[in-house]
C-alpha positions in Angstrom: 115.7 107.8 74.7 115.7 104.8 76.5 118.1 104.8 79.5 120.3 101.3 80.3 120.3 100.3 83.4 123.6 99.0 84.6 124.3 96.9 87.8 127.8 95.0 86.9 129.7 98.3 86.8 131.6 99.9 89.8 128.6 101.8 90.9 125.2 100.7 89.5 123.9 103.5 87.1 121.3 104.7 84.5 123.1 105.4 81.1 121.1 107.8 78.1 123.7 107.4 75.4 124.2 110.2 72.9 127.4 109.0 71.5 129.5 111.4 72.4 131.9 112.4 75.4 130.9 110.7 79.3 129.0 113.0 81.9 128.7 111.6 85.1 126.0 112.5 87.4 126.3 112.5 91.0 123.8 112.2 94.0 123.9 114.0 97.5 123.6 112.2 100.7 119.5 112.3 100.1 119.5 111.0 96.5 120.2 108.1 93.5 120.7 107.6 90.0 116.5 108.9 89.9 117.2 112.7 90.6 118.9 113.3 87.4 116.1 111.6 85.2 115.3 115.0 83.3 118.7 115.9 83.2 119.9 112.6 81.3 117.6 112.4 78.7 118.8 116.1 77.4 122.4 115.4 77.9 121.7 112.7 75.5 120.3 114.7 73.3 122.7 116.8 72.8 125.3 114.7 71.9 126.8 113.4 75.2 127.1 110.0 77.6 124.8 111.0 80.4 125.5 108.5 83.1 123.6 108.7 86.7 125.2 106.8 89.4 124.2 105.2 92.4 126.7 105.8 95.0 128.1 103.0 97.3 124.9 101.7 99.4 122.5 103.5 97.4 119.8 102.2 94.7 121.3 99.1 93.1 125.1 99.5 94.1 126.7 97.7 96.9 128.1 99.4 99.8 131.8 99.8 100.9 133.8 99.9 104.0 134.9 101.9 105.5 132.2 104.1 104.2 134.5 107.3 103.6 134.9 109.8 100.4 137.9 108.4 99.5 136.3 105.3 98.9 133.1 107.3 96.8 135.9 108.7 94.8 137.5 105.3 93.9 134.7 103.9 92.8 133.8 106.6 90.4 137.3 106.2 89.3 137.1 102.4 88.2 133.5 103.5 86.6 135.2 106.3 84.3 137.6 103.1 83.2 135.2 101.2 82.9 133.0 103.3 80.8 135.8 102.7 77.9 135.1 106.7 76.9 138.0 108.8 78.1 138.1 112.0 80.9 134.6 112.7 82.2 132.9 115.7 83.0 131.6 115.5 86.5 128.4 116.9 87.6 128.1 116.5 91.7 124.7 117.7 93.4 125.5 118.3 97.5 127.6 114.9 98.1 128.5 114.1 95.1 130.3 117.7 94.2 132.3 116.7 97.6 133.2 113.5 95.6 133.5 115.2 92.8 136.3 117.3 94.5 138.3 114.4 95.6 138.5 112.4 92.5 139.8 116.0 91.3 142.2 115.9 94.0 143.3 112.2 94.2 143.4 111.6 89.9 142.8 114.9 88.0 143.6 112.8 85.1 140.1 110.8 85.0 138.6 114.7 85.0 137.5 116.7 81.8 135.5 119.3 83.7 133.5 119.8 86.8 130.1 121.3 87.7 129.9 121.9 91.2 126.1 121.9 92.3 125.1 122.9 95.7 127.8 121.9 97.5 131.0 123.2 99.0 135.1 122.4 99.4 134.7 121.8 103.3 131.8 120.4 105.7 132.3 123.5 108.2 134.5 123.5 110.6 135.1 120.2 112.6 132.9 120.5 116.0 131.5 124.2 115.1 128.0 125.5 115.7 127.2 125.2 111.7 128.4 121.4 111.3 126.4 120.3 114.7 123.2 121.8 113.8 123.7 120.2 110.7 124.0 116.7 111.8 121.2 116.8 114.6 118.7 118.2 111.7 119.7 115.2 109.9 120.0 112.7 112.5 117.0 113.7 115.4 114.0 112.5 112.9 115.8 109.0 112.7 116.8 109.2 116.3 113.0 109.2 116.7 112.3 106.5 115.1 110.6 108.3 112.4 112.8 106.6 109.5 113.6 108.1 106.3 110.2 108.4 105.5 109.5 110.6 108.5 112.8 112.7 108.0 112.4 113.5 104.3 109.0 115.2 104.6 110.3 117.3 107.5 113.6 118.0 105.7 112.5 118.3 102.0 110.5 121.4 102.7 112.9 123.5 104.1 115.8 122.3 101.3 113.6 124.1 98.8 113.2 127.5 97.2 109.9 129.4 98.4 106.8 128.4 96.6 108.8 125.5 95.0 106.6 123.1 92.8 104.6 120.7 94.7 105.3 117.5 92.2 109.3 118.2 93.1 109.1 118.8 97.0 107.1 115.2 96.2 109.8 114.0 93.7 112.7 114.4 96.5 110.4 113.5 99.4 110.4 110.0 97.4 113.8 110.0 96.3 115.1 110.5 100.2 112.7 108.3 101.7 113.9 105.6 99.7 117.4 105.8 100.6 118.4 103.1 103.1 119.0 104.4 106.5 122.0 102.5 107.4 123.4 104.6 104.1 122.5 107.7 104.9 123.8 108.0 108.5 127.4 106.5 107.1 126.9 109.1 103.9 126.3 112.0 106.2 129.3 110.7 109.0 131.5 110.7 106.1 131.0 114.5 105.4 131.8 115.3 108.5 135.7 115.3 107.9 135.8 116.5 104.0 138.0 119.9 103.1 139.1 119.9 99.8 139.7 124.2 100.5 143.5 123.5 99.5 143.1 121.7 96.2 141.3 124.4 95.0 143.8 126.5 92.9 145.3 123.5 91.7 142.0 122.3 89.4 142.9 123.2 86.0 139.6 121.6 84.2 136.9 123.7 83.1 134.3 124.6 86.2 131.5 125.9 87.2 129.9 126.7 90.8 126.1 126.3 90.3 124.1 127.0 93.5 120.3 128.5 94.1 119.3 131.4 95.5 117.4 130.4 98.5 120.4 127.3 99.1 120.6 127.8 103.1 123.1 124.6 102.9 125.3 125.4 100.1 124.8 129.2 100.1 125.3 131.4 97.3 128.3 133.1 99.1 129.6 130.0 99.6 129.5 129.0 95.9 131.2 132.3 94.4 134.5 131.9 97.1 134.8 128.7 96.0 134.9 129.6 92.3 136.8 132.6 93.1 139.6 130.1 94.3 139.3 127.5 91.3 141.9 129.5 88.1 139.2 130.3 85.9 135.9 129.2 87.2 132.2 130.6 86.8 129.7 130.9 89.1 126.1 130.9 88.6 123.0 131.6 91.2 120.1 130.2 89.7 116.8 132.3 90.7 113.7 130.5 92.3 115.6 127.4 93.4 117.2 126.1 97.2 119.4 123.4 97.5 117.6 120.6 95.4 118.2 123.1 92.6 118.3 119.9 89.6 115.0 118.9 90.8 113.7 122.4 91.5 114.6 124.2 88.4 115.1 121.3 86.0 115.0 123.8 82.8 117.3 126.5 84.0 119.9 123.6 85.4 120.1 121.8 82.3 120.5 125.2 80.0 123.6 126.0 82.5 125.0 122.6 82.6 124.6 122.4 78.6 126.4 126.1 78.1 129.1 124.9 80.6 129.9 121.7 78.6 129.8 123.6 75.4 133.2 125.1 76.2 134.9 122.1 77.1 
């Protein structure tokens, strides 16, 4: 199927339309609308709207300010209305489970499930050891004056899973080198103050913590007490893959998302 690319909506987006209920797929702070373009296509197939955004300041969508979450969240709100289609399942990789999270939070009425990939309900703890090593692994490359080119092949290969494909550690090295660098420093400063850890009981959608094995970001730990807080909520580790999980593992992340989808 033939996706349709879309730049007039609130966030610019590929859509693969299956006729049926909305999924909206979201980026992390290295990504677009391009990481999900295997996970679309099935989606469609099976019956459902896929649609892959490009968040504020990525790809073909403008960029906001302040450049905050609540912000990300908002605009994904005015896309779900405009998509004419009802509640939306949201799928968030990294980032976009963070945004995922607040829209949760800020109108749980927009929500018809989550998938939470990779990603946590808090960016550490404000000023600890975790959360500053964090930003200077993201931030020294460009402080270099290596640009995003320079900083994705240094960071891709230690986001993924041990002997990890070499056509996906290319894949993301592409899609993160492409990312605008002005946008990914205000992305990544926007983490900084996200914790979600208190909304947690209070999502009452259908969820599922999705994480892989060798995720040294998102941890595997990290992804079963956050579903162990969320009233009903599955986790799944998914074997051979690290952080960029979607792109690392295509087959067994679409076969999760579709069983997860099935029961909402």
């Amino acid at each position: 199927m033939t996706p349709v690319l879309d730049t007039a909506a609130p966030l610019a987006h590929l859509r693969w339309d299956g006729g049926g209920a909305p999924v909206l797929l979201m980026h992390g702070v290295g990504g677009g609308r391009q990481a999900w373009e295997r996970t679309g296509p099935a989606l469609a197939a099976a019956g459902y709207l896929a649609v892959a955004v490009d968040f504020p300041g990525y790809g073909l969508s403008a960029p906001i300010q302040p450049y905050d979450l609540a912000g990300m969240a908002a605009a994904v709100v005015r896309l779900v209305g405009h998509l004419g289609r009802g509640p939306a399942v949201l799928v968030g990789h990294s980032m976009g489970g963070m945004v995922a999270q607040e829209v949760a939070a800020s109108a749980p009425a927009v929500v018809a499930g989550l998938v939470l990939a990779s990603t946590s309900p808090a960016f550490g703890k404000p000023g600890g050891d975790w959360q500053q090593a964090f930003l200077q692994s993201r931030f020294a490359p460009l402080d270099a004056g290596l640009g995003m080119a320079g900083l994705a092949a240094q960071l891709v290969p230690s986001m993924v899973a041990p002997g990890a494909a070499p056509e996906a550690i290319a894949a993301a090295q592409a899609l993160m080198a492409g990312v605008p660098e002005a946008t990914y420093r205000a992305a990544v400063a926007a983490l900084v103050s996200f914790d979600r850890r208190a909304n947690l009981p209070h999502i009452n959608v259908p969820t599922l913590a999705i994480t892989g094995a060798y995720d040294r970001t998102s941890a595997p730990e990290v992804a079963q007490k956050m579903a162990d807080r969320i009233p009903g909520a599955h986790c799944l580790i998914v074997p051979g893959a690290g952080h960029l999980l979607n792109i690392e593992q295509p087959e067994a992340f679409i076969a999760a998302l579709l069983a997860h989808l099935a029961l909402i």
